[in-house]
Each structure stands twice: as structure tokens, then as C-alpha cells.
DSSP file (Angstrom, degrees, kcal/mol; ACC not computed):
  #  RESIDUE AA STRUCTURE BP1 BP2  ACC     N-H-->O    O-->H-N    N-H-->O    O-->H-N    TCO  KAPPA ALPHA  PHI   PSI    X-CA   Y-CA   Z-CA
    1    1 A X              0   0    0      0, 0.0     2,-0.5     0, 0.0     5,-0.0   0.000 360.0 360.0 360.0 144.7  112.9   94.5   78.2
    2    2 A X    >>  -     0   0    0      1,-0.1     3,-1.6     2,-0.0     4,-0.6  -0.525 360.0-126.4 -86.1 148.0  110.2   93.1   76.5
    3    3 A X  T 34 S+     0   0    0     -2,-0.5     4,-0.4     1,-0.3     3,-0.3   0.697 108.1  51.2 -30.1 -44.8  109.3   89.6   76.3
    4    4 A X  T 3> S+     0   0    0      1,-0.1     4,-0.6     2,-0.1    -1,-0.3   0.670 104.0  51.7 -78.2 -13.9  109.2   89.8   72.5
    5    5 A X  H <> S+     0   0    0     -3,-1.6     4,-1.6     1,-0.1    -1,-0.1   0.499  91.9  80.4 -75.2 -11.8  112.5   91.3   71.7
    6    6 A X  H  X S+     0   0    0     -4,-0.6     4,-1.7    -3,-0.3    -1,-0.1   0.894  91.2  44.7 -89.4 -24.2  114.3   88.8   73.8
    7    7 A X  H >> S+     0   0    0     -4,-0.4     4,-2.7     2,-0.2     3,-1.3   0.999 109.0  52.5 -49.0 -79.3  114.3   85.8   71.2
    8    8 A X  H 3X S+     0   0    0     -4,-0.6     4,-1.9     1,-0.2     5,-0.5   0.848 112.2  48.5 -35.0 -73.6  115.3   87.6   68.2
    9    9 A X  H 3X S+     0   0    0     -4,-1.6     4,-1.3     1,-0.2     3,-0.3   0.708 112.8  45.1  -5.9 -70.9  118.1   88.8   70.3
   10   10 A X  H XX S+     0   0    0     -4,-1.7     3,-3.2    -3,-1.3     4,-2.3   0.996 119.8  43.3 -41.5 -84.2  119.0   85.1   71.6
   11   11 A X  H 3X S+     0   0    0     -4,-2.7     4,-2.1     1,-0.3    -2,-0.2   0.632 111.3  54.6 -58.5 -21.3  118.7   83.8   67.7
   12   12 A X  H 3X S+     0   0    0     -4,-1.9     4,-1.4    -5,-0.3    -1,-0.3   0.660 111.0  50.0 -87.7 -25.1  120.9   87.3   66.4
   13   13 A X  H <X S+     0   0    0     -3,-3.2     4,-3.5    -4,-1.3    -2,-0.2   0.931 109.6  45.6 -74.5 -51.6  123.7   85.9   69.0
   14   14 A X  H  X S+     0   0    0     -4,-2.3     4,-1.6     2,-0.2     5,-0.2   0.983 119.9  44.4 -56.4 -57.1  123.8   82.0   67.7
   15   15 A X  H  X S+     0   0    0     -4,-2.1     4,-2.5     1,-0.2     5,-0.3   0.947 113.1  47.5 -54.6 -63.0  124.0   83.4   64.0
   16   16 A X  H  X S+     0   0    0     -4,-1.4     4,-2.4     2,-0.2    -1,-0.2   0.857 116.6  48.3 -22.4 -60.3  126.5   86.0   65.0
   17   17 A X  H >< S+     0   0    0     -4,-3.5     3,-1.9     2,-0.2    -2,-0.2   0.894 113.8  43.3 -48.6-102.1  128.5   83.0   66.9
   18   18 A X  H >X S+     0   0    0     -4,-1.6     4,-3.9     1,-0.3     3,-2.1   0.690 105.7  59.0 -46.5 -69.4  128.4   80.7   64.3
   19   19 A X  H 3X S+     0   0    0     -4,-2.5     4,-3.1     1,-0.3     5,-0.3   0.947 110.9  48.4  -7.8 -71.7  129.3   83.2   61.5
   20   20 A X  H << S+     0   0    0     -4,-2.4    -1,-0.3    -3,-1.9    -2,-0.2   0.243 108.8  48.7 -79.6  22.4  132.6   83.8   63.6
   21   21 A X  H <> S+     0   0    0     -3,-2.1     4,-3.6    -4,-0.1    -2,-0.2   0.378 115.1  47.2-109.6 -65.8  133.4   80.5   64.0
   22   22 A X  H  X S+     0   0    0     -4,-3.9     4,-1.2     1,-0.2    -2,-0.2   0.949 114.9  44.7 -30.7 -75.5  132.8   80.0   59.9
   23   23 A X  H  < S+     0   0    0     -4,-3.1     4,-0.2     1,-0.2    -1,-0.2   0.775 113.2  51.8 -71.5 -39.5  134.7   82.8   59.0
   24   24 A X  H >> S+     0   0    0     -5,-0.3     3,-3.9     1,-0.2     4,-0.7   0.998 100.0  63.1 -54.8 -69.0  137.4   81.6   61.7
   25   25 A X  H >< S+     0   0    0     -4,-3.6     3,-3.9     1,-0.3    -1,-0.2   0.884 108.2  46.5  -8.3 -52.0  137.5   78.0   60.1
   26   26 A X  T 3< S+     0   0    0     -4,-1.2    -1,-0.3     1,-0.3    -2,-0.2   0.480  90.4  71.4 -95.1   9.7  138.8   79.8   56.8
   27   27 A X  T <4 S+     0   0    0     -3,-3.9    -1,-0.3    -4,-0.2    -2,-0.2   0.484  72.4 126.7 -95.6 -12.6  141.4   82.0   58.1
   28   28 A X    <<  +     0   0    0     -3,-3.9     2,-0.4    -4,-0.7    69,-0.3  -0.209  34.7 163.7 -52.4 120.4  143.5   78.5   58.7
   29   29 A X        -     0   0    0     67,-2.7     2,-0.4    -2,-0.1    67,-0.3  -0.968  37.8-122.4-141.9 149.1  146.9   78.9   56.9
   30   30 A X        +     0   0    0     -2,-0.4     2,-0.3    65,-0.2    65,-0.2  -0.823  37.4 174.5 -87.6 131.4  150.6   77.1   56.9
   31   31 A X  E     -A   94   0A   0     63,-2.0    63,-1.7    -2,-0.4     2,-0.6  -0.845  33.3-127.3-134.5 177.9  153.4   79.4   57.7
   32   32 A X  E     -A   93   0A   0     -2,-0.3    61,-0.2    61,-0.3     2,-0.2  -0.903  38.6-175.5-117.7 100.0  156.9   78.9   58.2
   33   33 A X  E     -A   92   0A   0     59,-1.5    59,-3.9    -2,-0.6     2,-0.3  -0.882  26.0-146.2-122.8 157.3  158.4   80.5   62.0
   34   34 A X  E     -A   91   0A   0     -2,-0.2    28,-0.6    57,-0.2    57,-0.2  -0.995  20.1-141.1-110.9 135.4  161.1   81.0   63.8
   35   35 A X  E     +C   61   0B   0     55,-1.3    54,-2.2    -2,-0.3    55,-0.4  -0.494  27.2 164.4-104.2 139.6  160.9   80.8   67.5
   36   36 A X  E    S-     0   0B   0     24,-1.4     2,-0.3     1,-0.6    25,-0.2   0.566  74.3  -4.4-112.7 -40.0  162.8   83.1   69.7
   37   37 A X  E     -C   60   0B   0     23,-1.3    23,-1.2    50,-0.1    -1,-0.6  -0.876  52.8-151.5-154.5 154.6  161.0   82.5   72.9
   38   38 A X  E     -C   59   0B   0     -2,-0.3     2,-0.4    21,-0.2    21,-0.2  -0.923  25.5-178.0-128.9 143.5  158.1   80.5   74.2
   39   39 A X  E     -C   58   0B   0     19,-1.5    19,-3.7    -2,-0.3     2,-0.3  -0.917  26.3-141.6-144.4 147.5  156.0   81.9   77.5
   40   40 A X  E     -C   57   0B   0     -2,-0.4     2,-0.3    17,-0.2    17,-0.3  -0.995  18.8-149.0-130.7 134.3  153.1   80.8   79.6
   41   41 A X  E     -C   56   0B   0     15,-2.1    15,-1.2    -2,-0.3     2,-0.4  -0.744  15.0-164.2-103.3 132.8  150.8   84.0   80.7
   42   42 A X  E     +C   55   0B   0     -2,-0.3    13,-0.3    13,-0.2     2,-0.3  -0.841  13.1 174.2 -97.2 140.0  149.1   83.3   84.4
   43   43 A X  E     +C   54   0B   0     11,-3.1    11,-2.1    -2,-0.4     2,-0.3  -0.848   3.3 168.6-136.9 122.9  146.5   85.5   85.1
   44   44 A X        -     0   0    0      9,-0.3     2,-0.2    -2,-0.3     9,-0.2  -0.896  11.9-173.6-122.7 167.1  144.2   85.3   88.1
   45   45 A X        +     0   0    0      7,-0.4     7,-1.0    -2,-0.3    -2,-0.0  -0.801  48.6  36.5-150.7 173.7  141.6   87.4   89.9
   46   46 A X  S    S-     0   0    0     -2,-0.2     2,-0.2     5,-0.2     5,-0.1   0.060  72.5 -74.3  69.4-178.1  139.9   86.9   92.9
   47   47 A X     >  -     0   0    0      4,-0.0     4,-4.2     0, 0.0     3,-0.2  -0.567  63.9 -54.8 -97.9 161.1  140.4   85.4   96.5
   48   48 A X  T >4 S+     0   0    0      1,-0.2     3,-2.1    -2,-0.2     0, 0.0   0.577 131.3  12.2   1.2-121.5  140.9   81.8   98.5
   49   49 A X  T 34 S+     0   0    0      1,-0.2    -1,-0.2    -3,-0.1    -3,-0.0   0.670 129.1  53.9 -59.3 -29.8  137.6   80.1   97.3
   50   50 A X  T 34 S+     0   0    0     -3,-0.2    -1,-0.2     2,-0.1    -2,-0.2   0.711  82.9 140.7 -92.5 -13.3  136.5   82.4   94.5
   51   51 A X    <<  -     0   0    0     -4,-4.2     2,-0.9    -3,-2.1    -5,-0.2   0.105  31.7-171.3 -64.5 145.9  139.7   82.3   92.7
   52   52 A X        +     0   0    0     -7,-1.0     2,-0.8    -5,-0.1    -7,-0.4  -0.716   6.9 175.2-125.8 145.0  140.2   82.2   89.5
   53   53 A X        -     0   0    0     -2,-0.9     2,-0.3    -9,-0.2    -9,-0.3  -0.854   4.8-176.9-135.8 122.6  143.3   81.6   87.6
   54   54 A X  E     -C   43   0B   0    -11,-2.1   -11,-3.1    -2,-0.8     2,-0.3  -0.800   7.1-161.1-113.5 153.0  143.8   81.2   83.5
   55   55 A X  E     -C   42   0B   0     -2,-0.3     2,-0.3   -13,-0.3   -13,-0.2  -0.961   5.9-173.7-151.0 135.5  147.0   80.5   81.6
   56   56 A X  E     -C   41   0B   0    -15,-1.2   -15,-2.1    -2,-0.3     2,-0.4  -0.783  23.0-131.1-119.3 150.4  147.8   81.0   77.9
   57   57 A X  E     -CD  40  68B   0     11,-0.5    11,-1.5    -2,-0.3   -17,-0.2  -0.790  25.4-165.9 -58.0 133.3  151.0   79.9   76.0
   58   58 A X  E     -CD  39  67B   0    -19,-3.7   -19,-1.5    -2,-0.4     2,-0.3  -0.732   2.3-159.4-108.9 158.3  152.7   82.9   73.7
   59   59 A X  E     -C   38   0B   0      7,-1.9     2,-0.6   -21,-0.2     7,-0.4  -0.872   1.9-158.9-120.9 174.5  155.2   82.1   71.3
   60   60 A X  E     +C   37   0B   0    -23,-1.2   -24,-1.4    -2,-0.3   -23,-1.3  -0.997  19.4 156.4-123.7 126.4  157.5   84.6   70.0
   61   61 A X  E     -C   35   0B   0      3,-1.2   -26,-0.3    -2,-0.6   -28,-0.0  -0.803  55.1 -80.8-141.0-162.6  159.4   84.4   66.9
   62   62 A X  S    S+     0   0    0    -28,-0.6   -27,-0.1     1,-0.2     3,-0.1   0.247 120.0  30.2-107.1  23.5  161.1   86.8   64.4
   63   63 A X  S    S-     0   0    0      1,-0.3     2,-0.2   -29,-0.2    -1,-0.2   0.592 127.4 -30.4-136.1 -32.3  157.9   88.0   62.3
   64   64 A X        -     0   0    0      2,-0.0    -3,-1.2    43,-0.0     2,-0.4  -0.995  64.7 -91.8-170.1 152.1  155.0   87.9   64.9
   65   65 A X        -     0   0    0     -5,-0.3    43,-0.4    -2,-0.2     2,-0.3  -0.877  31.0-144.6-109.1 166.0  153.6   86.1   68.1
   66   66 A X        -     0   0    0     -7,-0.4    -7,-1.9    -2,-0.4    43,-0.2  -0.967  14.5-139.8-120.8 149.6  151.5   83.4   68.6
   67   67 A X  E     -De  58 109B   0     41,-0.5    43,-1.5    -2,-0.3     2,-0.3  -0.541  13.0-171.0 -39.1 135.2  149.1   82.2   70.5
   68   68 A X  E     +D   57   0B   0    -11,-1.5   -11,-0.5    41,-0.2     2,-0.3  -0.863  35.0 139.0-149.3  77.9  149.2   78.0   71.5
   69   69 A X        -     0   0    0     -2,-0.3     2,-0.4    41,-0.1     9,-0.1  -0.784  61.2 -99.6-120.5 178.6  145.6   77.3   73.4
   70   70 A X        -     0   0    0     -2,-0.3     2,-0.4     7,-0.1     7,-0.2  -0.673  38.5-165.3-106.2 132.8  143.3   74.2   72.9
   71   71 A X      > -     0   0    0     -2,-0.4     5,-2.5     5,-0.2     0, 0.0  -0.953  14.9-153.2-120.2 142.3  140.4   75.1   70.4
   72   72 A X  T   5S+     0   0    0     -2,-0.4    -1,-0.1     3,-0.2     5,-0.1   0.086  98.1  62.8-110.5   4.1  137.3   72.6   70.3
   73   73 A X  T   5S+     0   0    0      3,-0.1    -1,-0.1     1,-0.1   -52,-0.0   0.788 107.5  39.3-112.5  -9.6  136.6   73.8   66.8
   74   74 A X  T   5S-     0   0    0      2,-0.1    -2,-0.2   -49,-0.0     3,-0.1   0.294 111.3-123.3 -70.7 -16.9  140.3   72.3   65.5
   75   75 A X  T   5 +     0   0    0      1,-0.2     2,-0.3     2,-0.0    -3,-0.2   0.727  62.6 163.0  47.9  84.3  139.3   69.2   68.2
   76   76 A X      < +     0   0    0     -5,-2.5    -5,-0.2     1,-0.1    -1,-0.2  -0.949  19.8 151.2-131.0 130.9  143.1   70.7   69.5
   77   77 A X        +     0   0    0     -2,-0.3     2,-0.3    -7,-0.2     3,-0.2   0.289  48.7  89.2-140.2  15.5  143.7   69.6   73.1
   78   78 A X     >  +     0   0    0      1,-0.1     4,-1.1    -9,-0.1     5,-0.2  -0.675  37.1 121.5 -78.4  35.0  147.6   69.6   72.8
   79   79 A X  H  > S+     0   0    0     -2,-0.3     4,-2.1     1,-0.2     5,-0.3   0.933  80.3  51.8 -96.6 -22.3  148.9   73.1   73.7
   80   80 A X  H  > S+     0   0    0      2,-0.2     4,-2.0     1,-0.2    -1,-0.2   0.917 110.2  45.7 -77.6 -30.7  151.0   71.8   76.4
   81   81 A X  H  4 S+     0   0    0      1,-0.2     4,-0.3     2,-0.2    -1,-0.2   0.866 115.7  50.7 -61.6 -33.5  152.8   69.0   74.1
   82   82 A X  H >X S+     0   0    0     -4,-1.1     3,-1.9     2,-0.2     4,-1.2   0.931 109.3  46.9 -83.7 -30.2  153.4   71.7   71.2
   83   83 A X  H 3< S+     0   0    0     -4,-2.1     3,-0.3     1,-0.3    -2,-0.2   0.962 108.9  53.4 -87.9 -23.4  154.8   74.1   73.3
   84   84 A X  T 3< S+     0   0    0     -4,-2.0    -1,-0.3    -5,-0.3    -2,-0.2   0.592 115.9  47.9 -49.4  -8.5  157.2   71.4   75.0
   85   85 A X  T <4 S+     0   0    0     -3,-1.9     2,-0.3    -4,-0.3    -2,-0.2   0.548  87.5  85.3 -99.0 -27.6  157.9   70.9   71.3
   86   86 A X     <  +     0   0    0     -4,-1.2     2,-0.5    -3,-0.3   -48,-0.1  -0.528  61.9 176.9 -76.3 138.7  158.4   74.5   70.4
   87   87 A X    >   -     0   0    0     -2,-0.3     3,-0.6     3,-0.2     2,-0.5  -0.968  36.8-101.4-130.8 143.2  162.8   75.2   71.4
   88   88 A X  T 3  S+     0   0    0     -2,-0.5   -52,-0.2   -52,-0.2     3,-0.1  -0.670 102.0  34.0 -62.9 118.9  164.2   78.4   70.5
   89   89 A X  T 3  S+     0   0    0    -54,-2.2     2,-0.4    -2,-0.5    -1,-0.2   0.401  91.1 121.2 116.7  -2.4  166.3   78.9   67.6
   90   90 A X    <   -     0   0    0     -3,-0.6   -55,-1.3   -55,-0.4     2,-0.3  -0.901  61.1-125.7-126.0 125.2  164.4   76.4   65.6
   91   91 A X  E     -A   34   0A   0     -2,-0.4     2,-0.3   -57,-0.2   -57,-0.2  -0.625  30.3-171.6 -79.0 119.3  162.6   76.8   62.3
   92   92 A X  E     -A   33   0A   0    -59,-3.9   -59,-1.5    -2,-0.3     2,-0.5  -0.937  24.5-155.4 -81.0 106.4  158.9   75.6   62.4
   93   93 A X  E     +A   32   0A   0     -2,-0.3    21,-1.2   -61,-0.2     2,-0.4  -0.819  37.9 169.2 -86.0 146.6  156.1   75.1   59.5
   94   94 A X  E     -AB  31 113A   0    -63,-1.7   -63,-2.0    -2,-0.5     2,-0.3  -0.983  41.2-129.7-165.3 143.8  152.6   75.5   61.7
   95   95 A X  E     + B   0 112A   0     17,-3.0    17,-0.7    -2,-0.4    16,-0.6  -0.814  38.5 178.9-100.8 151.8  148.8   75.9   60.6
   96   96 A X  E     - B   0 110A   0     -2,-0.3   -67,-2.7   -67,-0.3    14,-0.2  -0.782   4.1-171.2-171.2 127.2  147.8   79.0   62.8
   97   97 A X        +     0   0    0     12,-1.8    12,-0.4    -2,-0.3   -72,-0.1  -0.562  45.8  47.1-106.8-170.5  144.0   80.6   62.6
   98   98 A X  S    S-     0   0    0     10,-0.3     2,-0.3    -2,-0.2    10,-0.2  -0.154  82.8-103.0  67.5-164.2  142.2   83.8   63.9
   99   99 A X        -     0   0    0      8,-0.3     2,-0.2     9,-0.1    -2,-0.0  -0.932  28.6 -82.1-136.3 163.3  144.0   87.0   63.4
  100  100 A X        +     0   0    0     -2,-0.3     7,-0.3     1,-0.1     2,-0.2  -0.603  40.5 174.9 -64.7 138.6  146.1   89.5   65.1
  101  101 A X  B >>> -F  106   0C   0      5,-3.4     3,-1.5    -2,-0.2     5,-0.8  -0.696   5.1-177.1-144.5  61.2  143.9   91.6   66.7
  102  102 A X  G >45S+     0   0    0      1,-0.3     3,-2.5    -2,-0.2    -1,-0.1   0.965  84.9  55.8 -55.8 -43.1  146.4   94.4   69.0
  103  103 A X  G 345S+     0   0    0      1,-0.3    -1,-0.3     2,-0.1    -3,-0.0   0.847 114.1  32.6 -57.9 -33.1  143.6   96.0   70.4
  104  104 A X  G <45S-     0   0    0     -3,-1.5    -1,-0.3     2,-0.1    -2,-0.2   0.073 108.2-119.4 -92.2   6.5  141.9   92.9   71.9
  105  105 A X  T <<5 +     0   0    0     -3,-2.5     2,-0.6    -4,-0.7    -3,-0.2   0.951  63.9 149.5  48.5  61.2  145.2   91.3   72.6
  106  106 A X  B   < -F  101   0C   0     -5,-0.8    -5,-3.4   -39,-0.0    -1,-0.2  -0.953  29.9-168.1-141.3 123.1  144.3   88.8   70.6
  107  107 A X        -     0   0    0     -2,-0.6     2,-0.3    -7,-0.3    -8,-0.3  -0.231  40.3-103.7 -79.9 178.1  146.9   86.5   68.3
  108  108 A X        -     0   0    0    -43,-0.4   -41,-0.5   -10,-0.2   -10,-0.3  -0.892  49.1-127.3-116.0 150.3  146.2   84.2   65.7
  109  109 A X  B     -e   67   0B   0    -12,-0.4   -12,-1.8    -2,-0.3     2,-0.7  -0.513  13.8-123.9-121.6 136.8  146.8   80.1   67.8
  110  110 A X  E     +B   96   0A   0    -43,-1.5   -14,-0.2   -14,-0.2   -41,-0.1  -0.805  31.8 177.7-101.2 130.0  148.9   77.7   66.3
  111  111 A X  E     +     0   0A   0     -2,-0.7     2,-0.3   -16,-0.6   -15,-0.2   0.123  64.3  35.2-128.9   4.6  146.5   74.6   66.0
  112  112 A X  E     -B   95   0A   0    -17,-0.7   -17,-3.0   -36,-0.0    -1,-0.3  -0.805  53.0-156.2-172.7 137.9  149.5   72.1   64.0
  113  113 A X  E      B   94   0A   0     -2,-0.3   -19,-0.2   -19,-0.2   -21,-0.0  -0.792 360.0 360.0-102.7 150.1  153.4   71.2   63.9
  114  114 A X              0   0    0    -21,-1.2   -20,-0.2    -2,-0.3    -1,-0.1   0.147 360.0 360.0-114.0 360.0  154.3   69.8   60.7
């Protein structure tokens, strides 16, 4: 690749980033769930020293699920106290962002309990 191409590239990524971050920001909305279920997803890859092992909270409820991870652009570092919070059977109001996304397995994250 050439030398000059490799900036623009670099500069087309940050904007791109930042953009989807914006545009996340604004997707923020209050909804009203009910919780059926709450789950923690383990995933790992690798062996002894090079594993590596990630965990998500799902919730479940009777319209959609969500996602409950810690986002640094909400300054959220709470998913394990809201999903100790979350009980089944029990009506929530929650701020949730992103969107559902089935192809990318991707939920929209509950980022506040009211």
C-alpha cells in the first residue's frame, strides 16, 4: 500500500467512528419492559495462557431482548448491579440505545433503571 493512501484511510476511520458514536448518542430512548428472563452469555476461544473469555448480560422480555453491558460513552459501569436488579415478572421503564441489528447479533443495551 502506498505511503500516501494510508492517512486518509486512518482519518476516514476516526470520522467514520465518531459519526457512529454521534448517531448512537441519539438513538437513546425510555421504554417500558417486561422481563421474562435475564442470562449471562460466556464465550471463550483459545487455550491455558492465550485464553480469552467474554461475557454479555441478555435480557428477555415480552416485546424484544436486550443487551446490559458497560458503555464508556453513557460513563455506564453498572451492568452487573442492573441485572441483579432486573427479576422476572416485573415491569421496568429503562433508557436503552443502539438498535436491533439480527444479523450482527447485535441488541440495543439498557444504559438506565428508572
Amino acid at each position: 500500500m502506498k505511503k500516501g493512501i494510508i492517512l486518509p484511510i486512518i482519518i476516514g476511520a476516526i470520522i467514520l467512528i465518531g459519526f457512529y458514536n454521534v448517531i448512537w448518542l441519539t438513538s437513546a430512548t425510555d421504554v417500558t419492559i417486561k422481563v421474562t428472563k435475564t442470562d449471562r452469555i460466556v464465550e471463550s476461544s483459545g487455550s491455558g495462557q492465550d485464553a480469552k473469555v467474554t461475557s454479555k448480560y441478555l435480557v428477555y422480555t415480552t416485546s424484544e431482548t436486550f443487551e446490559n453491558t458497560d458503555t464508556w460513552i453513557f460513563w455506564k459501569f453498572n451492568s452487573s448491579d442492573i441485572q441483579g436488579r432486573l427479576l422476572a415478572d416485573k415491569t421496568y421503564k429503562v433508557r436503552v440505545v443502539g438498535w436491533r441489528l439480527p444479523f450482527f447479533s447485535q441488541y440495543r443495551n439498557i444504559v438506565k433503571i428508572y
